[in-house]
Biopython code that builds the backbone (N, CA, C, O; Angstrom):
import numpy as np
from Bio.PDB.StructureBuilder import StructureBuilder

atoms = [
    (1, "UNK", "N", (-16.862, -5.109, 4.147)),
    (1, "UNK", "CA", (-16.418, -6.473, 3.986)),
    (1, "UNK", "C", (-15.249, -6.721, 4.941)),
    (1, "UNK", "O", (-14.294, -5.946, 5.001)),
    (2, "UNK", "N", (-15.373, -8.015, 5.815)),
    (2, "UNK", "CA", (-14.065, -8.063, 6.228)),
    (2, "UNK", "C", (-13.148, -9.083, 5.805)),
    (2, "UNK", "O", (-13.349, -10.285, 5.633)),
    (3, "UNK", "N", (-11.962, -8.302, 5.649)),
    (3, "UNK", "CA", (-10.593, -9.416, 4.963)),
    (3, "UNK", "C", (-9.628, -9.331, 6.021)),
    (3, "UNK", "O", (-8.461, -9.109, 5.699)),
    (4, "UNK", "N", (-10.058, -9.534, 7.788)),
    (4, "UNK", "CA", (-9.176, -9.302, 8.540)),
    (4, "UNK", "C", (-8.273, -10.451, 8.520)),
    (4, "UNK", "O", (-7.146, -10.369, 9.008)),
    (5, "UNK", "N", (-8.780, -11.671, 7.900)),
    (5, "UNK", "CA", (-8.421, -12.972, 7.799)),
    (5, "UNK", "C", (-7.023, -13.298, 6.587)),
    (5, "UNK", "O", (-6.210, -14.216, 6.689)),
    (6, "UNK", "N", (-7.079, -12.163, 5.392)),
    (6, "UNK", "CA", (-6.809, -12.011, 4.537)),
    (6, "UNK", "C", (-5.075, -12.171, 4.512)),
    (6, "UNK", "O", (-4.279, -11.507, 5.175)),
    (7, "UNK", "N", (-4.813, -13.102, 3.678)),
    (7, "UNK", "CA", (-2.984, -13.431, 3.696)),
    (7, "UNK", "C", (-2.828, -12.568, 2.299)),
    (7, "UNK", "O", (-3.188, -12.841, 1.154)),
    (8, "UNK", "N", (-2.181, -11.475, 2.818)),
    (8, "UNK", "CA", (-1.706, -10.732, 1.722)),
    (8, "UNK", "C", (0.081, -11.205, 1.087)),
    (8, "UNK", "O", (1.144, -11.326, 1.696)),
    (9, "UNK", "N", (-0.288, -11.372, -0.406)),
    (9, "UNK", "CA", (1.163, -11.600, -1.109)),
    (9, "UNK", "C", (1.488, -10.892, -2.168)),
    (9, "UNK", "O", (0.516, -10.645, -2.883)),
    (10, "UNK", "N", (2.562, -10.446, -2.559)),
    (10, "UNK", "CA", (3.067, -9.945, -3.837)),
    (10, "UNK", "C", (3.613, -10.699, -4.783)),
    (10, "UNK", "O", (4.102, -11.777, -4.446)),
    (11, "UNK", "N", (3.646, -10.211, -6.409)),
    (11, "UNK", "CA", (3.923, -10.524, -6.813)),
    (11, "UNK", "C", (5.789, -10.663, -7.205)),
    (11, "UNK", "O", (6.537, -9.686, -7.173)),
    (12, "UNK", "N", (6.260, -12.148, -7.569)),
    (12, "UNK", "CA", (7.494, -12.405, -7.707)),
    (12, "UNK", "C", (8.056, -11.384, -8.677)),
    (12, "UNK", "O", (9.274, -11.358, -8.851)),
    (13, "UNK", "N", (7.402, -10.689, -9.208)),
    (13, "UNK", "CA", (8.122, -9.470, -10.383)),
    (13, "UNK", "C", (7.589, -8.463, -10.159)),
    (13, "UNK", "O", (7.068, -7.742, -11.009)),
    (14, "UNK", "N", (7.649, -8.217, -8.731)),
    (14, "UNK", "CA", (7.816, -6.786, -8.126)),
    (14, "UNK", "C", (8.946, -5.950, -8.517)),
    (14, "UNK", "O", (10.052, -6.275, -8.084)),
    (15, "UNK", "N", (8.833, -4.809, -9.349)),
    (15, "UNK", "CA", (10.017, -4.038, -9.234)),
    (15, "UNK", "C", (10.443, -3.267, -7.946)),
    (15, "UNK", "O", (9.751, -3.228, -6.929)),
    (16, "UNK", "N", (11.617, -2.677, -8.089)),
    (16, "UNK", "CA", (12.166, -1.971, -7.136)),
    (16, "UNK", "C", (12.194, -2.172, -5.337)),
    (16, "UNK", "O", (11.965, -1.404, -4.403)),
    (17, "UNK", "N", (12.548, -3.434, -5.424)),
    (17, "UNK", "CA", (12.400, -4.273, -4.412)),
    (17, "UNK", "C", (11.035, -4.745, -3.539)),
    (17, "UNK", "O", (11.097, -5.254, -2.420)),
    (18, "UNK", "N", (10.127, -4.545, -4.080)),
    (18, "UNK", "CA", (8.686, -4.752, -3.814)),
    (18, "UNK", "C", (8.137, -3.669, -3.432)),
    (18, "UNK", "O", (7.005, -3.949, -3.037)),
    (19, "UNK", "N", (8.406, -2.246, -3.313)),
    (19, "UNK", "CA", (8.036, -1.353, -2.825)),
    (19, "UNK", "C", (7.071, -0.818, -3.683)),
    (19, "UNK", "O", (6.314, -0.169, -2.961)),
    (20, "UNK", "N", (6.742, -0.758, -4.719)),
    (20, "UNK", "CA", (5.678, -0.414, -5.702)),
    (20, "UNK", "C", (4.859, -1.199, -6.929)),
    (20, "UNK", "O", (4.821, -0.969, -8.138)),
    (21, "UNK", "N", (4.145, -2.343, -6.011)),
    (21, "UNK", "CA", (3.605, -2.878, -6.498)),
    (21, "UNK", "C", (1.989, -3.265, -5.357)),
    (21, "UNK", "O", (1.661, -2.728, -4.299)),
    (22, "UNK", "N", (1.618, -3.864, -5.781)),
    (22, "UNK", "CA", (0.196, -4.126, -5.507)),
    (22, "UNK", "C", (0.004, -5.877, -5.082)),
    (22, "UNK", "O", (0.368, -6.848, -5.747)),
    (23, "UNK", "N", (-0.645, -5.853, -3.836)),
    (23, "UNK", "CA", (-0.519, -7.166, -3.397)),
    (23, "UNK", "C", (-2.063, -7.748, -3.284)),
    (23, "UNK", "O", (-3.125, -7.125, -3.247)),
    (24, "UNK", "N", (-1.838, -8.973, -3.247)),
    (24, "UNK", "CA", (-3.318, -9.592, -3.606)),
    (24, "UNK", "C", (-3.528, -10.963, -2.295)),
    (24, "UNK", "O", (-2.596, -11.516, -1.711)),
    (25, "UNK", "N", (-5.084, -11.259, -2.093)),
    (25, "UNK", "CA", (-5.339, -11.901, -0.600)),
    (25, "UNK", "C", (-6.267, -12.868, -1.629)),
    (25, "UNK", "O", (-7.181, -12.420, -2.322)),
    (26, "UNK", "N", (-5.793, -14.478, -1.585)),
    (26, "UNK", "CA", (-6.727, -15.332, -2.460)),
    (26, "UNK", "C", (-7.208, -16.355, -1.531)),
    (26, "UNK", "O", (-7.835, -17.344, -1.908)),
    (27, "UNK", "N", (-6.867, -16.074, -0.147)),
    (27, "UNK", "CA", (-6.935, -17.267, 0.585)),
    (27, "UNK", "C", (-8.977, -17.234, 1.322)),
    (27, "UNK", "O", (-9.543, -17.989, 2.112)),
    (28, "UNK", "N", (-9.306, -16.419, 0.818)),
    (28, "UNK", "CA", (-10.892, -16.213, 1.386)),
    (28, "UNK", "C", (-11.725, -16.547, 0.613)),
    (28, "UNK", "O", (-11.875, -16.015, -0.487)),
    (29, "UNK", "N", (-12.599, -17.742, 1.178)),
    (29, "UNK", "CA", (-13.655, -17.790, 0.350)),
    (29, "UNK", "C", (-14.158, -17.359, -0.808)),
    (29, "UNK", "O", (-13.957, -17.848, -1.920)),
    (30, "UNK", "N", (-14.972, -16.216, -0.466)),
    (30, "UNK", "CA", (-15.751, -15.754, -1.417)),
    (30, "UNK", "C", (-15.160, -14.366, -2.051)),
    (30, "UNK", "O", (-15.809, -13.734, -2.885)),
    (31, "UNK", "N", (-14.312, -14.088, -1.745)),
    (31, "UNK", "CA", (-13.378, -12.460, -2.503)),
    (31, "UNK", "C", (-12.176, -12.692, -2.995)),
    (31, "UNK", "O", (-11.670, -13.678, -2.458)),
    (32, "UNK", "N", (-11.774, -12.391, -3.475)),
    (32, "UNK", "CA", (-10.200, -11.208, -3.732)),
    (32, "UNK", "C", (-10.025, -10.460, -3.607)),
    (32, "UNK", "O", (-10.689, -9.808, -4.412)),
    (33, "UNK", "N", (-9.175, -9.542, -2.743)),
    (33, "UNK", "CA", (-8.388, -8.719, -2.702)),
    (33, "UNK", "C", (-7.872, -8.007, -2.802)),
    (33, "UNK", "O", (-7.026, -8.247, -1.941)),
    (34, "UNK", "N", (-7.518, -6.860, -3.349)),
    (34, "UNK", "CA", (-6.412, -6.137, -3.748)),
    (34, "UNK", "C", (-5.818, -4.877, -3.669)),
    (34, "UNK", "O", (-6.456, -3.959, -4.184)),
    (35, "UNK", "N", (-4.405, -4.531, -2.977)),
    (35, "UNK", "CA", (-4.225, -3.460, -2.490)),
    (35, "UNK", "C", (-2.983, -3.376, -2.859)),
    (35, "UNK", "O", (-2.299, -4.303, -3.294)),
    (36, "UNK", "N", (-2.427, -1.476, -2.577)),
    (36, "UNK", "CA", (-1.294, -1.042, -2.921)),
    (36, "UNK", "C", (-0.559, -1.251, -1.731)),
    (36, "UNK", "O", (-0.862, -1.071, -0.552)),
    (37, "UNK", "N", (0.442, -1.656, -2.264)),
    (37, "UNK", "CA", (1.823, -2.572, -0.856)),
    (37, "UNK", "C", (1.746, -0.966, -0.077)),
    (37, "UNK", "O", (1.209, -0.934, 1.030)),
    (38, "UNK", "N", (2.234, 0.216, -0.612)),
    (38, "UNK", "CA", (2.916, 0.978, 0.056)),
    (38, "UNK", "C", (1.215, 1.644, 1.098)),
    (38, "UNK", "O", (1.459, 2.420, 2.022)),
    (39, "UNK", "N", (0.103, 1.375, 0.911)),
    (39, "UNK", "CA", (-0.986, 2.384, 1.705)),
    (39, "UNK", "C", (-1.778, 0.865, 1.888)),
    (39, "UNK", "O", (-2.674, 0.533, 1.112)),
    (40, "UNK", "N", (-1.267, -0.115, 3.164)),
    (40, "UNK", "CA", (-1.683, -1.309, 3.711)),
    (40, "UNK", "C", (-3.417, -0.923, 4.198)),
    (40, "UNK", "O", (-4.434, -1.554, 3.913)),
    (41, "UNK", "N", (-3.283, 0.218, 4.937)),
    (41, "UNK", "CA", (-4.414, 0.462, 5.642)),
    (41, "UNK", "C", (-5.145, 1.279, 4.612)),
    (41, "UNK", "O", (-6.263, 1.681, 4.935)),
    (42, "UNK", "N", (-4.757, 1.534, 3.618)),
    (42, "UNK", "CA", (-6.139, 2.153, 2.082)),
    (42, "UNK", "C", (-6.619, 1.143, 1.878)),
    (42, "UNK", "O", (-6.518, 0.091, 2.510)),
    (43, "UNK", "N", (-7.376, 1.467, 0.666)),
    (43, "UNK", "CA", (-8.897, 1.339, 0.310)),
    (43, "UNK", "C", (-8.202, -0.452, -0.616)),
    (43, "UNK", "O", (-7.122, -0.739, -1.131)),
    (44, "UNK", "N", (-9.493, -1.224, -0.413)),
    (44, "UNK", "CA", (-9.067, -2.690, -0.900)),
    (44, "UNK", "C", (-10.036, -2.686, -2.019)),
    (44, "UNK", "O", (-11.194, -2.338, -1.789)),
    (45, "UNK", "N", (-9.581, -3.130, -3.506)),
    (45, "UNK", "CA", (-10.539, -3.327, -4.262)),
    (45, "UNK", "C", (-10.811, -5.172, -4.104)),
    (45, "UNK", "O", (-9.990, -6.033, -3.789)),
    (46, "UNK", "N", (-12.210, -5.309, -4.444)),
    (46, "UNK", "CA", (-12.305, -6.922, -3.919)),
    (46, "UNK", "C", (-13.090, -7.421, -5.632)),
    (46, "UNK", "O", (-13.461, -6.716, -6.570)),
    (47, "UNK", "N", (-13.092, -8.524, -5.489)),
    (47, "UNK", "CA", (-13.097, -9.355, -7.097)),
    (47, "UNK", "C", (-13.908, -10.542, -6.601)),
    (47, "UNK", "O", (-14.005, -10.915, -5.432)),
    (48, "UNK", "N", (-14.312, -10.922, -7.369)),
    (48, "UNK", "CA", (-15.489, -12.428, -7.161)),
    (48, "UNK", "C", (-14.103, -13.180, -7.512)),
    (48, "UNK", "O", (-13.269, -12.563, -8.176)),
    (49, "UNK", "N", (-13.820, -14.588, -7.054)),
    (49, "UNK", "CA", (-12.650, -15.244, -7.532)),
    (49, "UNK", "C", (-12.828, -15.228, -8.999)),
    (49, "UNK", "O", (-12.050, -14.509, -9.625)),
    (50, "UNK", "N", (-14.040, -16.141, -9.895)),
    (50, "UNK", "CA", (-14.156, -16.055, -11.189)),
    (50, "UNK", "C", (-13.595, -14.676, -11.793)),
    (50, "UNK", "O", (-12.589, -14.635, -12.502)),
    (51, "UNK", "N", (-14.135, -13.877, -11.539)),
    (51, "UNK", "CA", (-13.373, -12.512, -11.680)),
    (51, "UNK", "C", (-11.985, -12.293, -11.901)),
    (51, "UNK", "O", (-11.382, -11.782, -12.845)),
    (52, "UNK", "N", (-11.617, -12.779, -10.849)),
    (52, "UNK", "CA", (-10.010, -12.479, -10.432)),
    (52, "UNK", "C", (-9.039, -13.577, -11.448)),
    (52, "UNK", "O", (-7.928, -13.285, -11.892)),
    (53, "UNK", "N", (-9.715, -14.802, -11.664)),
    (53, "UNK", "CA", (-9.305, -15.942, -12.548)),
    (53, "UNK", "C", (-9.061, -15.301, -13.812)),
    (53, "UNK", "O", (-8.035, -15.422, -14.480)),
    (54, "UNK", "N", (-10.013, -14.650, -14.079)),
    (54, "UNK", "CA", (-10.285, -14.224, -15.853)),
    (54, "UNK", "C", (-9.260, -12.995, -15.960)),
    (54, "UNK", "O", (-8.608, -12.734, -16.971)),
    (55, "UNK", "N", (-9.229, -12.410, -14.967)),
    (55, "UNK", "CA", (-8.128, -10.769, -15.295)),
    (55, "UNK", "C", (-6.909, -11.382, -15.323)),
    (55, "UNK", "O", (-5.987, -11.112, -16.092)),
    (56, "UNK", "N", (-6.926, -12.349, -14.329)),
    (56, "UNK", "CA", (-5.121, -13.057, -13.628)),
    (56, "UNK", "C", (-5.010, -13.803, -15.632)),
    (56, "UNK", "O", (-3.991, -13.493, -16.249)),
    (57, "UNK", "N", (-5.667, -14.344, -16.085)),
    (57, "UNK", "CA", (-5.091, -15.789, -17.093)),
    (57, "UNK", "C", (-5.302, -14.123, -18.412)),
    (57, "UNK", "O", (-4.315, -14.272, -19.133)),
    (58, "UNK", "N", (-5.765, -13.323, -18.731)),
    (58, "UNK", "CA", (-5.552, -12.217, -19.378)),
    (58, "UNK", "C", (-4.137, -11.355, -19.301)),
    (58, "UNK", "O", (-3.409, -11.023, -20.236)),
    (59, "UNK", "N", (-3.984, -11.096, -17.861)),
    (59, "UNK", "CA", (-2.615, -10.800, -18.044)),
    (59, "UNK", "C", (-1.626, -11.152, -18.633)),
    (59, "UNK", "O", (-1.019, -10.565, -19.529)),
    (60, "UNK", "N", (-1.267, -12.885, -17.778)),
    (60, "UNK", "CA", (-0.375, -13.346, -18.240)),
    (60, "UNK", "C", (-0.506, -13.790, -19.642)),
    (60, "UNK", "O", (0.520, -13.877, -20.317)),
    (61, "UNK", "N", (-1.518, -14.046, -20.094)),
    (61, "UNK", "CA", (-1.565, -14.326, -21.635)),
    (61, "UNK", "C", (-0.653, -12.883, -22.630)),
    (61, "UNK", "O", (0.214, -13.030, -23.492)),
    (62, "UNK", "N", (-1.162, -11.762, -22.178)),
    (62, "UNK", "CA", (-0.900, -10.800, -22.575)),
    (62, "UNK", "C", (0.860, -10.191, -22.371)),
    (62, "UNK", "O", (1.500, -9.410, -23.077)),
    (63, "UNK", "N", (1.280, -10.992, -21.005)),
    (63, "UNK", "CA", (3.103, -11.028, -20.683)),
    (63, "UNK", "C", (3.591, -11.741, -21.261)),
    (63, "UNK", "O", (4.772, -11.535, -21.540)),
    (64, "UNK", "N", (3.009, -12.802, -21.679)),
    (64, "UNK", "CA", (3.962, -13.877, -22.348)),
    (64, "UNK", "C", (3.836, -13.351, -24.110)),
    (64, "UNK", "O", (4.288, -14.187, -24.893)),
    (65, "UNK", "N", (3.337, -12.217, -24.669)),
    (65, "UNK", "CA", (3.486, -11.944, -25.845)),
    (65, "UNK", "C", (3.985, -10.721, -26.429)),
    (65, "UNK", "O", (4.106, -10.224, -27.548)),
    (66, "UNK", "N", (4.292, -10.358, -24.895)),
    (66, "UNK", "CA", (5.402, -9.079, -25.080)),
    (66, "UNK", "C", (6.554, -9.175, -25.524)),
    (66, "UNK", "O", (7.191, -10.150, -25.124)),
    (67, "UNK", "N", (7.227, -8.238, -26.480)),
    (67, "UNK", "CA", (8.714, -8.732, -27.000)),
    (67, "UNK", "C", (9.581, -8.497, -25.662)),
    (67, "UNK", "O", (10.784, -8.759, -25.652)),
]
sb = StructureBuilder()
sb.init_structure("model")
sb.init_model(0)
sb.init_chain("A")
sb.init_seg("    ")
for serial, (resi, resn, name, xyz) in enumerate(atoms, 1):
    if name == "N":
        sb.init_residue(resn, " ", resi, " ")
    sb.init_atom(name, np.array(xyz, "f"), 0.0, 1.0, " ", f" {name:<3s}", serial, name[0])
structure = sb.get_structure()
């Protein structure tokens, strides 16, 4: 697959100054994205957007009910 096109971003609640977290590419058509910030050139897991919608609104459902 190519995501040479791919605008990679992190998330705003990156710990430890963004260095260990996982960044995500939503700007393509038909995929998502997703890779570890620190190994740019490793392996990309990719998501159907619907996909990526349903894990993304799970999370945060699941952050906002953390004490």
């Amino acid at each position: 697959m190519d995501l040479t096109g791919a605008v990679w971003r992190k998330s705003s609640r990156s710990d430890n100054g963004g260095s260990t977290c996982v960044e995500v590419a939503t700007n393509l058509p038909d995929v998502v994205g997703v890779r570890d910030s620190k190994d740019r050139q490793g392996p990309v897991l990719t998501f159907s957007p619907a996909a990526w919608a349903t894990f993304a609104r799970a999370v945060r459902g699941r952050a906002m009910r953390l004490p």
